[in-house]
C-alpha positions as CSV (number, residue, x, y, z in Angstrom):
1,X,89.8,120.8,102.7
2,X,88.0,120.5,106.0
3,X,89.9,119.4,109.4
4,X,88.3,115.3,108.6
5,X,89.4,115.6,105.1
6,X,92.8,116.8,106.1
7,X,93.2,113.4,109.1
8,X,91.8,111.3,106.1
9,X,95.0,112.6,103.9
10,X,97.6,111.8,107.2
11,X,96.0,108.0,107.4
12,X,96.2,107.6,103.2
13,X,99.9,108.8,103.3
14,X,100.6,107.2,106.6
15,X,102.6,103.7,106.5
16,X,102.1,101.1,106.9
17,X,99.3,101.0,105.1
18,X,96.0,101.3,107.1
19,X,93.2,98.7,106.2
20,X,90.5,100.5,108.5
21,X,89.7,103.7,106.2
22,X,86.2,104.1,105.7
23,X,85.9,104.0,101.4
24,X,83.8,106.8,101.9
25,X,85.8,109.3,103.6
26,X,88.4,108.4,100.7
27,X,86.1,109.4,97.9
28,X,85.4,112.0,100.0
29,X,88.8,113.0,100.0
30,X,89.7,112.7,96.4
31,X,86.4,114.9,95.7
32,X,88.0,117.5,98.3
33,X,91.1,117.6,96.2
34,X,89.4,118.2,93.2
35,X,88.7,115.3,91.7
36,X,85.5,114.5,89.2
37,X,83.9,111.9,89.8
38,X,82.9,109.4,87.1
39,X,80.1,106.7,88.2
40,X,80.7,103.8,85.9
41,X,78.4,100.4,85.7
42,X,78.1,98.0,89.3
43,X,80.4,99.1,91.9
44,X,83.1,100.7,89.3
45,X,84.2,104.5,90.0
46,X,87.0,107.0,88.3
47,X,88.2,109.9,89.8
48,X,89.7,112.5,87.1
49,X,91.4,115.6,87.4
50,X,93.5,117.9,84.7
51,X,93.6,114.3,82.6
52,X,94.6,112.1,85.1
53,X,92.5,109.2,85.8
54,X,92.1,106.9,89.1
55,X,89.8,103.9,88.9
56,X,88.4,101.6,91.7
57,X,85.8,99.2,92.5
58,X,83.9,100.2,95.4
59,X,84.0,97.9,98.5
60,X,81.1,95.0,98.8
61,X,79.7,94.3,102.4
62,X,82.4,96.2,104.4
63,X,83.0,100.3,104.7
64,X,87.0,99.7,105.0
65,X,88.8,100.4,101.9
66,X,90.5,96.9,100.9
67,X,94.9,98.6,101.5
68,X,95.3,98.4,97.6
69,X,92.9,101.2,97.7
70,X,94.3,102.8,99.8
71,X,98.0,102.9,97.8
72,X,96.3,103.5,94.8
73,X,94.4,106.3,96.5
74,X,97.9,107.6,98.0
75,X,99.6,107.5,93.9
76,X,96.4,109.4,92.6
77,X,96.9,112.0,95.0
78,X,100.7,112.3,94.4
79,X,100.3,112.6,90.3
80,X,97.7,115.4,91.1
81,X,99.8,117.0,93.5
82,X,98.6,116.8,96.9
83,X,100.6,115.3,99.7
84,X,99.8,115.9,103.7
């Protein structure tokens, strides 16, 4: 995980919640920890790793990922085991 990767992990963890996380650095993130990434149809995406699925909707119009992506992001991360 680069030095980017590793501030995006600290804001996904932090709380409150942050609502100003770019969606991209997060999928960047879950790609970092290991994460395969399953495009799906329109703005849908899964992340899977050792069986364990995450799935989203990609973010219309704004970069942000919406805060319930961000949990969801955070809950992913913990059942794969990785925490800051």
């Amino acid at each position: 995980m680069n030095s980017k990767q590793k501030k995006t992990l600290a804001a996904v963890f932090k709380d409150p919640v942050s609502g100003t996380i770019e969606w991209a650095a997060v999928e960047n993130l879950l790609v970092a920890a290991g994460a395969n990434v399953i495009e799906e149809s329109g703005s849908r995406v899964k992340f899977e790793k050792d069986g364990i699925i995450a799935s989203f909707h990609r973010p219309h119009l704004d970069k942000e990922a919406k805060r319930y992506q961000v949990r969801d992001a955070r809950e992913f991360l913990r059942q794969i085991g990785v925490s800051p």
